[in-house]
C-alpha positions as CSV (number, residue, x, y, z in Angstrom):
1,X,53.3,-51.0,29.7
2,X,54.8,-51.3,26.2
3,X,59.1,-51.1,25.3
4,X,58.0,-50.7,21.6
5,X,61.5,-50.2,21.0
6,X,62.7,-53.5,22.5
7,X,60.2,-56.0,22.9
8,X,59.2,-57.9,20.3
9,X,56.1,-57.3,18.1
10,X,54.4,-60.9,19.1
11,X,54.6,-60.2,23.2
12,X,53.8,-56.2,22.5
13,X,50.4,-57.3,20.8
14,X,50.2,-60.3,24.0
15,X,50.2,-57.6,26.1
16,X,47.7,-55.2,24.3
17,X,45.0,-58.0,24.0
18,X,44.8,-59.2,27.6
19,X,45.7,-55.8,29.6
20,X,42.7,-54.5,31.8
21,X,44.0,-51.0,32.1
22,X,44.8,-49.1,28.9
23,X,46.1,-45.8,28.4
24,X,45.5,-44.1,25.2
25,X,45.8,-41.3,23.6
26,X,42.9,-40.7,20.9
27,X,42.6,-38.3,18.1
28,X,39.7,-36.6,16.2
29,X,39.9,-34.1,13.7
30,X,36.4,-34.2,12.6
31,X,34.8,-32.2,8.8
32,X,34.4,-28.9,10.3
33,X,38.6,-28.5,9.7
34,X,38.8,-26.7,12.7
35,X,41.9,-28.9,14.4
36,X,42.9,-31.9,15.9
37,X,41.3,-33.1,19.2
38,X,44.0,-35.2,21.6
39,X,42.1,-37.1,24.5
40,X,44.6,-39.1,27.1
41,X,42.5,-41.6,28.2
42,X,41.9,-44.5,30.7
43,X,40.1,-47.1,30.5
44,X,39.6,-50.1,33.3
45,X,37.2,-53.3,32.7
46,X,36.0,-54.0,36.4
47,X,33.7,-56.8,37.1
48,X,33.1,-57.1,33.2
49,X,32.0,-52.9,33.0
50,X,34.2,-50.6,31.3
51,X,34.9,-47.2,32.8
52,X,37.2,-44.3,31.8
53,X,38.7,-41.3,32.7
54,X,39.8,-38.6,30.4
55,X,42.9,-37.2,32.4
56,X,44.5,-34.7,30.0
57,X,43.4,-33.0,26.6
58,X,44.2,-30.7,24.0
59,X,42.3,-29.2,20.7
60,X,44.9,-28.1,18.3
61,X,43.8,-25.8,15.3
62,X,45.2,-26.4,12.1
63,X,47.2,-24.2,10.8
64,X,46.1,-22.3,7.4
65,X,48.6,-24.3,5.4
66,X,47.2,-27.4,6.7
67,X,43.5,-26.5,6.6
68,X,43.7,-25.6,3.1
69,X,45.5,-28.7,1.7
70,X,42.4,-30.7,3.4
71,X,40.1,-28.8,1.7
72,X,41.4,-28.7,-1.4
73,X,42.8,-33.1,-1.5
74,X,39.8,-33.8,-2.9
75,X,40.5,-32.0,-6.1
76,X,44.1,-33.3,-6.5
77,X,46.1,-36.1,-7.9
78,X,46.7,-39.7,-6.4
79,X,50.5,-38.4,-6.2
80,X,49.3,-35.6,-3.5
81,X,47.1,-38.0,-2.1
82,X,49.8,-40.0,-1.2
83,X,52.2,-37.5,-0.1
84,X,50.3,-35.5,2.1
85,X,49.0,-38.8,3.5
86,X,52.3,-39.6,5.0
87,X,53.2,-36.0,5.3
88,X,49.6,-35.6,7.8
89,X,50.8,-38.6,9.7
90,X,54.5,-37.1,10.4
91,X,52.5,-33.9,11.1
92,X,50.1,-35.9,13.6
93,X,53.2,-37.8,14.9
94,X,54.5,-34.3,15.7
95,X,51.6,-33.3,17.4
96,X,51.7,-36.6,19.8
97,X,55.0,-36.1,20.6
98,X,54.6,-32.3,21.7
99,X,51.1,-33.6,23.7
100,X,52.9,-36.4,25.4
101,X,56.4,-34.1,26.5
102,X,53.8,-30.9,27.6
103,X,51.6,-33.1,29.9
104,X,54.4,-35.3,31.3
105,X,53.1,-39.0,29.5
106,X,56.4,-40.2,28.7
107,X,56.1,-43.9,29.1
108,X,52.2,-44.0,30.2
109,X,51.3,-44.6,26.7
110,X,50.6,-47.9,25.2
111,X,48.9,-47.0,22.1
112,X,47.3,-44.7,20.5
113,X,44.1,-44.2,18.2
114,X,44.4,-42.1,15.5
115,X,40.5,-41.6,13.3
116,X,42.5,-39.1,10.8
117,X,40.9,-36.9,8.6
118,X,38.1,-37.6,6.4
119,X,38.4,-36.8,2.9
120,X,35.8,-38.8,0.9
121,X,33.1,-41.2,2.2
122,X,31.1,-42.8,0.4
123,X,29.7,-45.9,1.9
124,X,26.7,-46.4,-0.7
125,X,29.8,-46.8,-3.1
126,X,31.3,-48.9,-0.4
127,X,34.6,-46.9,0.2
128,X,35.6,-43.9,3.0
129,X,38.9,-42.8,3.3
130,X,40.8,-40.9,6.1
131,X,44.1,-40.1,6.0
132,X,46.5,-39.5,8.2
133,X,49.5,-42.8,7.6
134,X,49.4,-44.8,10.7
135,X,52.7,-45.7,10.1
136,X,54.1,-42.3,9.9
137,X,52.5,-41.6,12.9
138,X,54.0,-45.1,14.2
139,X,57.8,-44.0,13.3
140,X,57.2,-40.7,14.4
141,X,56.1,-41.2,18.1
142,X,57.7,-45.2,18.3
143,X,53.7,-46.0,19.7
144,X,51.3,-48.4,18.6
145,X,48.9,-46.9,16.7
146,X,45.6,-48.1,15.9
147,X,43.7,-46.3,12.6
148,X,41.9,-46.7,9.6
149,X,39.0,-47.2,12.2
150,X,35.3,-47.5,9.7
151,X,36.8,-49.5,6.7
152,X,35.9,-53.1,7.7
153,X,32.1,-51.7,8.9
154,X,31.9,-49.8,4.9
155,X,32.7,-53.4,3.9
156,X,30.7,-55.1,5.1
157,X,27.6,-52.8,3.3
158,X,27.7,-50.3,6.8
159,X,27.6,-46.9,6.9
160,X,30.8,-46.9,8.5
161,X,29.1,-44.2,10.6
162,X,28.1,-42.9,13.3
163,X,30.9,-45.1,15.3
164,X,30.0,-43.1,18.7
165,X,26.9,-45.0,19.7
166,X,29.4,-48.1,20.9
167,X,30.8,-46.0,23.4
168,X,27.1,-44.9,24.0
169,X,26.5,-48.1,24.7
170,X,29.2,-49.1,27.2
171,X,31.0,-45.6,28.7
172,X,27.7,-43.9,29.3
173,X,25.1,-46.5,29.7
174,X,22.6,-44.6,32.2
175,X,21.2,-42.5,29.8
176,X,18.6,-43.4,26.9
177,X,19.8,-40.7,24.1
178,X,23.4,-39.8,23.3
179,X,23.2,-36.5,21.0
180,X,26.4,-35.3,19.6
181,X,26.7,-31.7,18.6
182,X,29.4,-31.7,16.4
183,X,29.6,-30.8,12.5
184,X,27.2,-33.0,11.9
185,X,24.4,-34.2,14.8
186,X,24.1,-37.9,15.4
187,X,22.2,-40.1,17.7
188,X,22.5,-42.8,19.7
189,X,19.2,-44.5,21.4
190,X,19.0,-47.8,24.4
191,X,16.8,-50.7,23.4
192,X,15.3,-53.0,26.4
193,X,17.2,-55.9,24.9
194,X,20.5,-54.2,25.7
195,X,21.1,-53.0,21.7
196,X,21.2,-49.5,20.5
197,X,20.3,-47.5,17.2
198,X,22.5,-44.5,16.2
199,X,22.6,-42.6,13.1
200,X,23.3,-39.0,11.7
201,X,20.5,-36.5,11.9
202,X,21.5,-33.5,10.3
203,X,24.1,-30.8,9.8
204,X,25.0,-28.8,12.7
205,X,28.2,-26.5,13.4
206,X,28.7,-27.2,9.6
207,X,26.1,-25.0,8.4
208,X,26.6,-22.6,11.9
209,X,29.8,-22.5,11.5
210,X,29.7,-21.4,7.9
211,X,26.7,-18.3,8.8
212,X,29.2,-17.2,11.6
213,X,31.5,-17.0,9.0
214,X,29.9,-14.7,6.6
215,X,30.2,-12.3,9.6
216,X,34.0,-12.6,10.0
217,X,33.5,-14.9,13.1
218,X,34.2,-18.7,13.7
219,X,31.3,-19.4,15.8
220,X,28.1,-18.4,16.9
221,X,29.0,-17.7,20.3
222,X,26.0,-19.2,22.7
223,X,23.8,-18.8,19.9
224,X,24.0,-14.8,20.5
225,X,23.4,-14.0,16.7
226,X,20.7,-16.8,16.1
227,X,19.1,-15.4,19.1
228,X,18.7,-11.6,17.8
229,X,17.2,-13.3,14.8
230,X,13.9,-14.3,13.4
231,X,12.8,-17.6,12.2
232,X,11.9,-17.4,8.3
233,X,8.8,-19.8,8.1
234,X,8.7,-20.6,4.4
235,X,12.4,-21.6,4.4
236,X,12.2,-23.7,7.5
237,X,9.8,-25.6,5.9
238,X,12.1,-26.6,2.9
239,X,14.7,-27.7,5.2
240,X,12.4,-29.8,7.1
241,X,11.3,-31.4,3.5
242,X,15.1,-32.7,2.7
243,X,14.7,-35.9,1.4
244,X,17.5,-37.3,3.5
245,X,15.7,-36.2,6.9
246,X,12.6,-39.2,5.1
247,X,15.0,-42.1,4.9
248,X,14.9,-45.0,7.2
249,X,17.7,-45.2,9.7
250,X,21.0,-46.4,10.0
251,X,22.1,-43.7,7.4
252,X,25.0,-40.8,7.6
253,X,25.6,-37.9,6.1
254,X,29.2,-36.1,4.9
255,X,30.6,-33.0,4.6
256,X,29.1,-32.4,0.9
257,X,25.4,-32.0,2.2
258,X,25.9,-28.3,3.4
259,X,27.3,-27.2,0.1
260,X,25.7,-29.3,-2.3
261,X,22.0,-29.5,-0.7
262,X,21.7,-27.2,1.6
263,X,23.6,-23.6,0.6
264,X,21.8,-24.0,-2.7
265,X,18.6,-23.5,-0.9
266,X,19.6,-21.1,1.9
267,X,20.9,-19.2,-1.5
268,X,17.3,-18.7,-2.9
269,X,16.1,-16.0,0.0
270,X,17.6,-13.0,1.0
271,X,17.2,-13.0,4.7
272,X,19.7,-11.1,6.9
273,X,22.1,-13.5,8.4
274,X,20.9,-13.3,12.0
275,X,17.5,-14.7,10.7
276,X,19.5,-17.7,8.5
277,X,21.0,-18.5,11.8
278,X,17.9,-18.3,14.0
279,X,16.4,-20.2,10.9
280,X,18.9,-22.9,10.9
281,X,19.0,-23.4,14.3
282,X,14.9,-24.0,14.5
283,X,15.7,-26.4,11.5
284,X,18.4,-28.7,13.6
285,X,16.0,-28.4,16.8
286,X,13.0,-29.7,14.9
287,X,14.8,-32.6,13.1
288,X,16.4,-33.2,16.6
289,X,12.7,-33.5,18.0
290,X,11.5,-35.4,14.9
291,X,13.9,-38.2,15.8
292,X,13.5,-38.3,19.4
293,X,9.9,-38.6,18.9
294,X,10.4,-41.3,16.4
295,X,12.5,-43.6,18.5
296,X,10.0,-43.2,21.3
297,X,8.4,-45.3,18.7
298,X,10.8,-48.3,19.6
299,X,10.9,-50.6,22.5
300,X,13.6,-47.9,24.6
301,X,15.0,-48.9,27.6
302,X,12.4,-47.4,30.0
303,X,15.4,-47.8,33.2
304,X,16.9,-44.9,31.3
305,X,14.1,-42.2,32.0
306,X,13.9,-39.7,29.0
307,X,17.4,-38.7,29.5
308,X,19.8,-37.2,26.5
309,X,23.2,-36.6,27.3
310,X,24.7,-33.4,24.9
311,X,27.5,-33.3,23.5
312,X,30.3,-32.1,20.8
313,X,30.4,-28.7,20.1
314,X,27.3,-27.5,19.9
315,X,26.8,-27.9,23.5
316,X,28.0,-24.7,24.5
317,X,25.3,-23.2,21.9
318,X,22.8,-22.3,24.5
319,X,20.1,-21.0,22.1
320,X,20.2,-24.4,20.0
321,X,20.2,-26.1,23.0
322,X,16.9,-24.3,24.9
323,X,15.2,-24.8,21.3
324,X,16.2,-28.5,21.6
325,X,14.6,-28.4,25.3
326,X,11.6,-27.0,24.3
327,X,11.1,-28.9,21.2
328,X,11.5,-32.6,22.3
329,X,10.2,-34.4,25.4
330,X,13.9,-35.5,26.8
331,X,15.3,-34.0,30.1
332,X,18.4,-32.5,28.2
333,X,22.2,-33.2,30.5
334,X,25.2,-31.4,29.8
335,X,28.1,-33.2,31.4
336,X,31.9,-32.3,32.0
337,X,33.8,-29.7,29.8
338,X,36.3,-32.3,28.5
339,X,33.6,-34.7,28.2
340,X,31.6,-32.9,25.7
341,X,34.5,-31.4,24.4
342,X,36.3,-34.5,23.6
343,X,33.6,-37.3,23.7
344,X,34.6,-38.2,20.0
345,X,38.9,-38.6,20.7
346,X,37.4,-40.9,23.5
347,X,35.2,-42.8,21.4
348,X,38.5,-43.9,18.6
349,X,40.4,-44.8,21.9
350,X,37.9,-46.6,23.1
351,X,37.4,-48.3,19.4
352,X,41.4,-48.8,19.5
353,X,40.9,-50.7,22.9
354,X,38.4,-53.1,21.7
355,X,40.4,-53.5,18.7
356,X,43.9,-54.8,20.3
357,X,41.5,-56.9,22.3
358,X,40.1,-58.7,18.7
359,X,36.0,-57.4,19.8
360,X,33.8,-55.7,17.3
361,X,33.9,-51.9,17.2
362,X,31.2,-51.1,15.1
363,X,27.8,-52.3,15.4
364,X,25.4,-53.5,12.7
365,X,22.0,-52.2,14.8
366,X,23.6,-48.8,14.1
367,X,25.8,-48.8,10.7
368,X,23.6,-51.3,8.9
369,X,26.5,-53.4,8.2
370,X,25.8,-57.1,7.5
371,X,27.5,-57.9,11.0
372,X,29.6,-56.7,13.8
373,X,32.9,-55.8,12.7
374,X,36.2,-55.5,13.9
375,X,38.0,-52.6,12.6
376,X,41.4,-50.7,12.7
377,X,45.0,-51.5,11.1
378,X,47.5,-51.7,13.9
379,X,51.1,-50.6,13.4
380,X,53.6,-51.7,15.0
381,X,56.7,-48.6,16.2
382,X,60.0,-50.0,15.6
């Protein structure tokens, strides 16, 4: 365990690099702006294999204040910039603080892993940014804190995304596909020579999320609404004829796609909104399939059967997930509630671990990078 407070800094970071148990609490608030995911997490190295255990979690909406000075950073000065990145961090220090006294963690804590939110990223460019100051968060909860988590991989010429696949790879090695239903839908496929591909797919509880909201709801519960509706053929087809959905992998998408390339051409037909959701929700299926049917293609790790493993929010979508079923040749697995609810907090803790311990966290097979790379700046609580 780590006395932040007392030891110092050089026998803390001794301790973080050669423990085999860690406990830590991760964090993802992910481009949907819905809130702030908290994940306690522990994770063992046993005869060289890691395994975890997500003990405790929480998913914290933002308030409106909040929500609406994300949206809207990207249209500001560098002045506001700045101050609402400390000002997130105290606000996510809060948050950690709260989490730790409600489920009883005080002094079972020896770091934690904090993605932040995501206000630009552009790789091509070779810059993302996520803010959130790990050293506000470092003051506020006296933790180590681990952050700034894609920056070395953009670096490098990567993607800086997806970051998932790694924990694919060694927290949930049994199955061939990882597919993560979250604002966006990424990825992850085994090779036979023990590597793995993973990239971004398409937009998913982004553009959902959005229909829902044109009825005054969050969500598509279950895919209720999608259901009732009608799939549009001539519209289909023009999402299926994206460029983006033609480019080799690795390659990501942000936040912008749904506005910028997508409502533009959902705008040109007026189709009753349980037919744009049904619509949509054919559209993420059949890209879904595409890709599956595509890394067949590659030499897969055969041990793993034709196995995908669903996660993120989109999980509970059961509409999107029977057209998934029926559309690709994988045996679709849902697995624990706080495993697909929180597989992404895992996955920055899990980054955080292999940070402290000076071993890559993002890997070139699925980022493009030039290399493996190490990344996350660690801060230090008084």
């Amino acid at each position: 365990m780590c006395n932040t407070l007392n030891e110092p800094v050089r026998q803390i970071r001794h301790k973080l690099v050669f423990m085999q148990t860690y406990r830590v609490i991760g964090l993802m608030s992910g481009t949907s702006l819905d809130g702030v995911d908290l994940a306690y997490c522990i994770f063992q190295r046993i005869n060289g294999e890691w395994q975890y255990e997500i003990t405790c979690a929480d998913c914290l909406p933002y308030p409106d204040t909040w929500k609406n000075r994300l949206y809207n950073l990207i249209q500001t000065d560098i002045e506001t910039y700045l101050k609402t990145d400390a000002e997130y961090g105290q606000y996510i220090g809060q948050l950690i603080n709260e989490f730790i006294h409600r489920n009883g963690l005080s002094g079972k804590v020896d770091v934690i892993a904090s993605h932040g939110q995501t206000i630009i990223h552009r790789p091509h460019l070779g810059f993302t940014a996520q803010i959130g100051s790990g050293a506000a968060i470092a003051e506020t909860t006296h933790l180590p804190v681990v952050c700034n988590l894609r920056a070395n991989d953009v670096a490098a010429g990567g993607q800086g995304a997806p970051v998932v696949p790694l924990t694919d790879k060694h927290l949930f090695a049994p199955y061939l596909f990882c597919l993560n239903l979250g604002g966006i839908a990424n990825i992850s496929c085994k090779l036979n020579n023990g590597g793995i591909v993973g990239y971004d797919i398409c937009p998913n509880n982004l553009l959902l999320n959005y229909l829902a909201g044109k009825l005054g709801l969050p969500y598509d519960a279950g895919g209720q609404i999608a259901a009732s509706g009608t799939v549009y053929l001539p519209l289909l087809e023009q999402l299926n004829q994206l460029p983006f959905y033609n480019l080799p992998f690795p390659k990501s998408l942000d936040a912008d796609f749904v506005p910028q390339t997508v409502l533009p051409l959902l705008n040109r037909f007026t189709l009753p909104l349980p037919h744009l959701l049904c619509t949509c929700t054919e559209h993420i299926a059949t890209q879904i399939a595409r890709q599956v049917e595509q890394l067949y293609q590659l030499p897969v790790n055969t041990g793993c059967g034709n196995t995908m493993l669903i996660t993120g929010g989109g999980a509970f979508n059961s509409f999107l997930i029977q057209r998934i079923a029926a559309l690709s040749n994988a045996q679709t697995l849902i697995p624990d509630e706080l495993t697909v609810n929180y597989k992404e907090a895992l996955a920055m803790a899990f980054m955080s671990v292999l940070r402290l311990r000076e071993e890559p966290n993002c890997l070139a097979s699925v980022t493009g990078a030039r290399t493996n790379t190490v990344n996350g700046c660690i801060y230090f609580a008084r």
